[in-house]
DSSP file (Angstrom, degrees, kcal/mol; ACC not computed):
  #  RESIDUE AA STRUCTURE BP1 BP2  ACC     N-H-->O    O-->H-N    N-H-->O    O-->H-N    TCO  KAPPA ALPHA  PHI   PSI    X-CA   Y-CA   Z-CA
    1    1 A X              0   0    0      0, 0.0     2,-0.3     0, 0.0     0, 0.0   0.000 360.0 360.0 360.0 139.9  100.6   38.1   97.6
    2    2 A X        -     0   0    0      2,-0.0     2,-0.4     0, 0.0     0, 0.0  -0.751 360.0-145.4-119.6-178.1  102.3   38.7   94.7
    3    3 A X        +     0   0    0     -2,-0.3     2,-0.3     2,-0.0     0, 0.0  -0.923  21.1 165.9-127.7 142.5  103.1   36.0   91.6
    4    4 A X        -     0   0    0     -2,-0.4     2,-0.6     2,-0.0    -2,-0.0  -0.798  32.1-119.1-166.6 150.0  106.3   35.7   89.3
    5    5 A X        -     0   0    0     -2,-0.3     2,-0.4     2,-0.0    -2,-0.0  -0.762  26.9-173.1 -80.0  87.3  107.7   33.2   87.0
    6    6 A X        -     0   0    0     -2,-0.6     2,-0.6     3,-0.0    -2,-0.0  -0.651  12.2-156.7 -87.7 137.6  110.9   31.7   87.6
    7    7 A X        -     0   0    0     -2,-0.4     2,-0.4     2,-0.0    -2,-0.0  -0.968  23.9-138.8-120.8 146.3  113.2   29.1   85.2
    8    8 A X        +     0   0    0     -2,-0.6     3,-0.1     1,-0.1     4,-0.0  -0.662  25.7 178.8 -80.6 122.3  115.3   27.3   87.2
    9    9 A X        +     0   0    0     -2,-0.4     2,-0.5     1,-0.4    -1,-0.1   0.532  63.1  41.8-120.8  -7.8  118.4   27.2   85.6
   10   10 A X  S >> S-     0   0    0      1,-0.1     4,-0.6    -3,-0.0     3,-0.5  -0.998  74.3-126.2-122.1 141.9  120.3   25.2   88.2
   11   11 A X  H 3> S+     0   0    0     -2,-0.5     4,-1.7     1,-0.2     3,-0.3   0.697 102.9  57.4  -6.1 -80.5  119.5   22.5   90.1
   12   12 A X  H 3> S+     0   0    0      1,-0.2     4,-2.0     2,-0.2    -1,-0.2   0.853 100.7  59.1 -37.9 -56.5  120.3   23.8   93.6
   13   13 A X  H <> S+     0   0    0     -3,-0.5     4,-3.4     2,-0.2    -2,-0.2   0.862 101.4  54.0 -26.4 -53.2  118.0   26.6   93.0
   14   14 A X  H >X>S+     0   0    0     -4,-0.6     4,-3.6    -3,-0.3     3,-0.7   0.992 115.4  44.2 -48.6 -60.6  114.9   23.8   92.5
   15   15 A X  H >X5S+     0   0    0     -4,-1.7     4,-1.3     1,-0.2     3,-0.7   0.915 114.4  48.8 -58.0 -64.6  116.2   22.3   96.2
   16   16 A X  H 3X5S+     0   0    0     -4,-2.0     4,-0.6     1,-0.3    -1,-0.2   0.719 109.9  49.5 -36.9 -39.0  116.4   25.7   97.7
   17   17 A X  H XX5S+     0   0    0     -4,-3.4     4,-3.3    -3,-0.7     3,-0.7   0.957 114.9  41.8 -75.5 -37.1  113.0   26.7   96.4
   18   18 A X  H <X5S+     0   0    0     -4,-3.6     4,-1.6    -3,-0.7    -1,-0.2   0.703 107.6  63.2 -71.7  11.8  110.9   23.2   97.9
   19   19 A X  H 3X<S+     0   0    0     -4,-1.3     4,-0.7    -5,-0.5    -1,-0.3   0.678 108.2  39.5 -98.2 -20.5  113.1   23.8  101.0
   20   20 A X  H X<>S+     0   0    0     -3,-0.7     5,-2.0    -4,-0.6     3,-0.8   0.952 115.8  51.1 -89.8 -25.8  110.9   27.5  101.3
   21   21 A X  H ><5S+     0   0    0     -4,-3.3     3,-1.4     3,-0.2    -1,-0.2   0.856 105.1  55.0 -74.1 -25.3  107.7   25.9  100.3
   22   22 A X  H 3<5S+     0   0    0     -4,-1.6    -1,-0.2     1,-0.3    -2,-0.2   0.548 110.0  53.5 -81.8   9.2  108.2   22.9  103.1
   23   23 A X  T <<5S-     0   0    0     -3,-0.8    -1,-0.3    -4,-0.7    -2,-0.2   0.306 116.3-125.1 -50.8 -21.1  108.4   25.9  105.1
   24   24 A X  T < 5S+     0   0    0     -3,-1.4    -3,-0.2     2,-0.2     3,-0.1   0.580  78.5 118.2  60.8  27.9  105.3   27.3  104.0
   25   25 A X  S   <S+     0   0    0     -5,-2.0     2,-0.3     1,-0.3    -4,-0.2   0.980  84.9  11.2 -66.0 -73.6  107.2   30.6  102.9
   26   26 A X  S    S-     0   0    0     -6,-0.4     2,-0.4    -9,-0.2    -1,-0.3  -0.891  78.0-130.4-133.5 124.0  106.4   30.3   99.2
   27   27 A X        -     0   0    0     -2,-0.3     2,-0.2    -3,-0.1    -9,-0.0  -0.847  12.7-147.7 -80.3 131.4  103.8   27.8   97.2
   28   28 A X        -     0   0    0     -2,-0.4     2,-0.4   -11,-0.0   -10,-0.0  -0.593  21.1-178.7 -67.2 119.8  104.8   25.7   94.1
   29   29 A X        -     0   0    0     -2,-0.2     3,-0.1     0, 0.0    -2,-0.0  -0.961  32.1-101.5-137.2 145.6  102.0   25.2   91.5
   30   30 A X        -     0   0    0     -2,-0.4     2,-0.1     1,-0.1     0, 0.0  -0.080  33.4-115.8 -20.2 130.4  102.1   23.4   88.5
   31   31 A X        -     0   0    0      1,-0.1     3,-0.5     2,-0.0     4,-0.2  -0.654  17.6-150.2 -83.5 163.2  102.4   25.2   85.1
   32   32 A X  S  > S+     0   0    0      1,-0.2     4,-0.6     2,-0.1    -1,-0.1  -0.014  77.2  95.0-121.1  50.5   99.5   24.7   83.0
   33   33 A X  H  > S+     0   0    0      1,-0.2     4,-1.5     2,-0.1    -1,-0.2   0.751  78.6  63.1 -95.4 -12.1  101.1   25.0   79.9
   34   34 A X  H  > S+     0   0    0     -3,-0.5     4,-2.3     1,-0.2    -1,-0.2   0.867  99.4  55.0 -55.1 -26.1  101.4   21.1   79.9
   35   35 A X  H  > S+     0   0    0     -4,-0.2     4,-4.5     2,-0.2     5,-0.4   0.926 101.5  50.7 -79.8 -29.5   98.0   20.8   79.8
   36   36 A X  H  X S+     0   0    0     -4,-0.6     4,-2.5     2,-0.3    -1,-0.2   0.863 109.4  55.7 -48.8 -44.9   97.2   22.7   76.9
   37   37 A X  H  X S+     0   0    0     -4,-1.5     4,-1.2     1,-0.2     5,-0.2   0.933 110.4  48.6 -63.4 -52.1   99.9   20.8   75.1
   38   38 A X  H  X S+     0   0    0     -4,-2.3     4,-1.1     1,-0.3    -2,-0.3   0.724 106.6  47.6 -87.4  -3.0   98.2   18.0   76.0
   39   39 A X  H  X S+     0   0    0     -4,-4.5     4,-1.6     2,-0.1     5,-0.4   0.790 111.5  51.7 -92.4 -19.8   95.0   18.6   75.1
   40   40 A X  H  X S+     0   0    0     -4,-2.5     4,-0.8    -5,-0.4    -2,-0.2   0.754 106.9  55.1 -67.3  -6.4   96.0   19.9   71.6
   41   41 A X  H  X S+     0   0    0     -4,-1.2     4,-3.0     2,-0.2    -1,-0.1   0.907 109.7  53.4 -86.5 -32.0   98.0   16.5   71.1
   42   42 A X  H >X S+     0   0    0     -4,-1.1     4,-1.0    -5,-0.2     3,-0.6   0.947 109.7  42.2 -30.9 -80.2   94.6   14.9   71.9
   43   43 A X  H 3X S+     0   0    0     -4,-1.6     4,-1.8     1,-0.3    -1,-0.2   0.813 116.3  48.7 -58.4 -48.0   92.6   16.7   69.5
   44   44 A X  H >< S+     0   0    0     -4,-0.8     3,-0.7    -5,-0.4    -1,-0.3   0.995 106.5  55.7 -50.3 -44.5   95.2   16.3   66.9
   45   45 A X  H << S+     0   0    0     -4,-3.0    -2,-0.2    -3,-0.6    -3,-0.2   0.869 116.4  42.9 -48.1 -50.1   95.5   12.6   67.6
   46   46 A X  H 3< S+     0   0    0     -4,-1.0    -1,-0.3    -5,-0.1    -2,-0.2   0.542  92.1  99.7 -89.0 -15.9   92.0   12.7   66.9
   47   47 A X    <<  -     0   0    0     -4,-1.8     2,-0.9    -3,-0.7    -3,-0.0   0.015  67.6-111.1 -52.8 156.1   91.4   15.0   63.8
   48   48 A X        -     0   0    0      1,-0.1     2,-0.2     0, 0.0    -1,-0.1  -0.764  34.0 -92.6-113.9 129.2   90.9   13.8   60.3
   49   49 A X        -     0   0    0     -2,-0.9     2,-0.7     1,-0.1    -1,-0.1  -0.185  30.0-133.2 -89.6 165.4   92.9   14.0   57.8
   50   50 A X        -     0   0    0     -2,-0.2     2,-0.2     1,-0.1    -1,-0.1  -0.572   6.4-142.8 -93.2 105.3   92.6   16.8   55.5
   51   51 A X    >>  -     0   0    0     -2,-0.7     3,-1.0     1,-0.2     4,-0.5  -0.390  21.3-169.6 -55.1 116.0   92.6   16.0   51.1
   52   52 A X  H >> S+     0   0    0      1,-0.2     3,-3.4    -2,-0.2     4,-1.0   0.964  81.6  55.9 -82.1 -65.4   94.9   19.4   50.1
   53   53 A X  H 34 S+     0   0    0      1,-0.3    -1,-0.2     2,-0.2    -2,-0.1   0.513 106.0  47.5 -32.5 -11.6   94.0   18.8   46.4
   54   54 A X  H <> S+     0   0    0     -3,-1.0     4,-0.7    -2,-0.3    -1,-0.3   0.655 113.7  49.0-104.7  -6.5   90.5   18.8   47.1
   55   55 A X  H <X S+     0   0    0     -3,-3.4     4,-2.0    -4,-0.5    -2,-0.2   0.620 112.4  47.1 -84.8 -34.1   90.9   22.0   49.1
   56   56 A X  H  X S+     0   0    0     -4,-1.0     4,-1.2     2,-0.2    -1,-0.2   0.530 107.7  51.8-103.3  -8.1   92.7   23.5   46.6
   57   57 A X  H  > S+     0   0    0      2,-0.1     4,-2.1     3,-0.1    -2,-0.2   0.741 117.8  49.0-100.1 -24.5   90.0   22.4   43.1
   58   58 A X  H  X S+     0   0    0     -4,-0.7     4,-1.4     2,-0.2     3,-0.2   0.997 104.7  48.9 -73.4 -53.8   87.2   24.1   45.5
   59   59 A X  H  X S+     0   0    0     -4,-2.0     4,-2.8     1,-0.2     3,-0.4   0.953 118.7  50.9 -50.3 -55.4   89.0   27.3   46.4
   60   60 A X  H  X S+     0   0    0     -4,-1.2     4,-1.0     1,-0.2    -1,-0.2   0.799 101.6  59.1 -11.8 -64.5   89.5   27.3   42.3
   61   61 A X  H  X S+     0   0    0     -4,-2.1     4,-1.8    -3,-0.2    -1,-0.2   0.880 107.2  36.5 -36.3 -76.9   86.6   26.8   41.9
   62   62 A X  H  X S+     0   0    0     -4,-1.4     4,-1.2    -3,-0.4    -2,-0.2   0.962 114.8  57.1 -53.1 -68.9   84.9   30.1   43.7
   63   63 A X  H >< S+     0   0    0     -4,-2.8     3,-1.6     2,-0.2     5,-0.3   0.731 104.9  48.0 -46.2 -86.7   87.5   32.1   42.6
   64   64 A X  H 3X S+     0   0    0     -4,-1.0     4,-3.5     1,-0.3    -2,-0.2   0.647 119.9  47.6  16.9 -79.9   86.9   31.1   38.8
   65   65 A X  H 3X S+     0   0    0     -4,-1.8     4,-0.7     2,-0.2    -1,-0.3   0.735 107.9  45.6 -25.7 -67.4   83.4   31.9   39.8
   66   66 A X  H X< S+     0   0    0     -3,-1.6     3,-2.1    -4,-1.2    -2,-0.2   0.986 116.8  46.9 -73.4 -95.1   83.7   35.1   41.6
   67   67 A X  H 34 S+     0   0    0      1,-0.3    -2,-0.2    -4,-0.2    -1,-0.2   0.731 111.6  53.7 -32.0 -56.1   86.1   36.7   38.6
   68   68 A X  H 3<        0   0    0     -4,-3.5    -1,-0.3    -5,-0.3    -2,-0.2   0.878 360.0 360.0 -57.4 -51.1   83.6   35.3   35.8
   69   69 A X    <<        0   0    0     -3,-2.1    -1,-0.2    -4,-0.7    -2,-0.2   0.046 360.0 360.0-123.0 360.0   80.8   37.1   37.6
């Protein structure tokens, strides 16, 4: 069995191809890049936001440090 990635760019093509899978010639699967997108929209959704100014007086900070040292 081999695999390859097809984009559809016409329509007709789409029909042709479920007309070989209700044939059982060729299987359709799902891509799973949707899911990835949706589990990163999750995890954003759910992420905290982030103070940049406070991000930015710490990194200061240690450098300051580091260079004094």
């Amino acid at each position: 069995m081999k695999t390859v990635k097809v984009d559809i760019l016409n329509p007709k093509a789409k029909k042709l191809l479920d007309d070989l899978a209700d044939l059982n010639l060729i299987s359709i699967r799902k891509s799973s890049k949707g899911d990835f997108f949706d589990a990163l929209k999750r995890l954003r959704a759910k992420s905290i936001p982030i103070d940049s100014e406070e991000i930015t007086r710490e990194v200061e900070a240690v450098r300051s440090k580091r260079h004094s040292d």
